[in-house]
N, C-alpha and C positions, 0 to 999 in steps of 0.2 A: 853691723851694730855690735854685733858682739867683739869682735874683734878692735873695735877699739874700746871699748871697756876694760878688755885687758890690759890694754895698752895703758890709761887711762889710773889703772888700780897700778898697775909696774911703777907708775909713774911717780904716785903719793905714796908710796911706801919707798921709793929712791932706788927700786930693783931697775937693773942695764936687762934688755934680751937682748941678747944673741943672733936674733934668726932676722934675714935677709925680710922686705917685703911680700914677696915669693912664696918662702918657708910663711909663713902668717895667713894667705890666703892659702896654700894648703891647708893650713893646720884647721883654718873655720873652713872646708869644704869637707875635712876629715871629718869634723865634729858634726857637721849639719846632715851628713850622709848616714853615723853610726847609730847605732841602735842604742836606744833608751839601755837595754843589758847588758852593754858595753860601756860605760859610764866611767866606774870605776879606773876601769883601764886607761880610758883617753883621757882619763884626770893624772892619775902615774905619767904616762908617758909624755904627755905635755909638761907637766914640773920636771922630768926629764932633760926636755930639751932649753927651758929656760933657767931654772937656778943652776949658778954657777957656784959650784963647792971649794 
């Protein structure tokens, strides 16, 4: 669910991601496993891996 939310919000704002279907189900298995005090972090590194500068 969440992951396409993401998708979803990328989408109506006209942002492209990058990451294969793959890299996506990772990235909701990273986020669903991490700890609440990890938050921050897997918010950085996820805008990381999708806004293109």
């Amino acid at each position: 669910m969440g992951s396409f939310l993401l998708l979803l919000y990328l989408s109506c704002y006209g942002l492209d991601m990058n990451l294969s279907n793959e890299a996506l189900v990772a990235l909701a298995l990273f986020v669903a496993q991490g700890q609440p005090s990890d938050k921050e972090i897997m918010i950085k590194l996820i805008l990381n891996l999708i806004v293109k500068e």
